[in-house]
C-alpha positions in Angstrom: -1.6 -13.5 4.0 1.3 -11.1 4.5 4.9 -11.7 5.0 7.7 -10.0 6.4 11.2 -10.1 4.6 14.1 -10.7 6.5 15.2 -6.6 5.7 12.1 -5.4 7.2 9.7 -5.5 4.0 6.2 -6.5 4.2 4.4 -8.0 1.5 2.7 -10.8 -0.3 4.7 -14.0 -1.0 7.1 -14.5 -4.0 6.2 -14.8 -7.8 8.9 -16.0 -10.6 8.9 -13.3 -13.1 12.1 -13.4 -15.8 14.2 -15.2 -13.4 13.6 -13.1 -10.5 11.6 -13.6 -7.2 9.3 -11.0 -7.3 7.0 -9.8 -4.1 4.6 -7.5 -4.1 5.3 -5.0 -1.4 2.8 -2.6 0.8 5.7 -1.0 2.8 9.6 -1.1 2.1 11.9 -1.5 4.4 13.8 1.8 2.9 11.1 4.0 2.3 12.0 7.7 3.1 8.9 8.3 4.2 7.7 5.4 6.3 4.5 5.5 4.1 2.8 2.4 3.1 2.1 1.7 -0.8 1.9 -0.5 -3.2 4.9 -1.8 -5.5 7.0 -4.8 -7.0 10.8 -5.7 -5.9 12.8 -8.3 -6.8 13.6 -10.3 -3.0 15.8 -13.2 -4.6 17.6 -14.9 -1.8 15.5 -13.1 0.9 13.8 -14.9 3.1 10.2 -14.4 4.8 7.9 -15.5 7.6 4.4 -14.6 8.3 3.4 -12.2 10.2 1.2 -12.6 13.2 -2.1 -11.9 12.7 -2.3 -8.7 15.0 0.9 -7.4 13.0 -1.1 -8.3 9.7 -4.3 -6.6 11.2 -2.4 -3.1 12.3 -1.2 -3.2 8.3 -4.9 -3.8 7.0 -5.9 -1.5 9.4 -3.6 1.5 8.1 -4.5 0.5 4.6 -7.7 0.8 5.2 -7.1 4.4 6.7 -5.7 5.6 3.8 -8.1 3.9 1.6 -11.4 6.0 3.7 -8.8 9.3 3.4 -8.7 8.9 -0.5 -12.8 9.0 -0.7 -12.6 11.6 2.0 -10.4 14.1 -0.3 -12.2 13.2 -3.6 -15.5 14.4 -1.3 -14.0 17.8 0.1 -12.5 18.2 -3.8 -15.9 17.4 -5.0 -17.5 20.2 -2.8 -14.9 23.0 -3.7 -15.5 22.6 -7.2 -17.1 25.4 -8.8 -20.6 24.9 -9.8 -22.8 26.8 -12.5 -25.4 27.1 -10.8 -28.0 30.0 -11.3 -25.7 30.9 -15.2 -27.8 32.0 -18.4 -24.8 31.9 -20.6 
């Protein structure tokens, strides 16, 4: 389940690490790009709610996108790669 912080963040719910609240996040609230990804941040003192589950399935959703675009570029890299074909070295 995902949750989003009261400054806008969306993640997973809050770990204790080294007297911290930790989240895991898959978009910041400050981002200068707006891009989803995946990192840690300490939210102590922030609070969080759940987000609906259309919210939640728009983030899967875009995960996913980028997830299939990742495969997609390794393929096209894949086929650009020079091959040896046909060399008698």
């Amino acid at each position: 389940m995902l949750f989003e912080f009261e400054c806008g963040c969306v993640g997973f719910g809050k770990t204790v690490e080294d007297d911290c609240e930790v989240s895991m996040l898959v978009y910041a609230c400050d981002s200068d790009d707006g891009n989803y990804g995946f990192l840690k941040r300490d939210m102590t003192g922030k609070t969080f709610e759940p987000l609906t589950f259309e919210k939640e399935k728009k983030v899967f959703s875009r995960i996913s996108s980028l997830i299939k675009f990742g495969y997609d570029l390794i393929a096209a890299q894949a086929l650009l790669r020079p091959r040896n074909i046909g060399r008698f070295d």
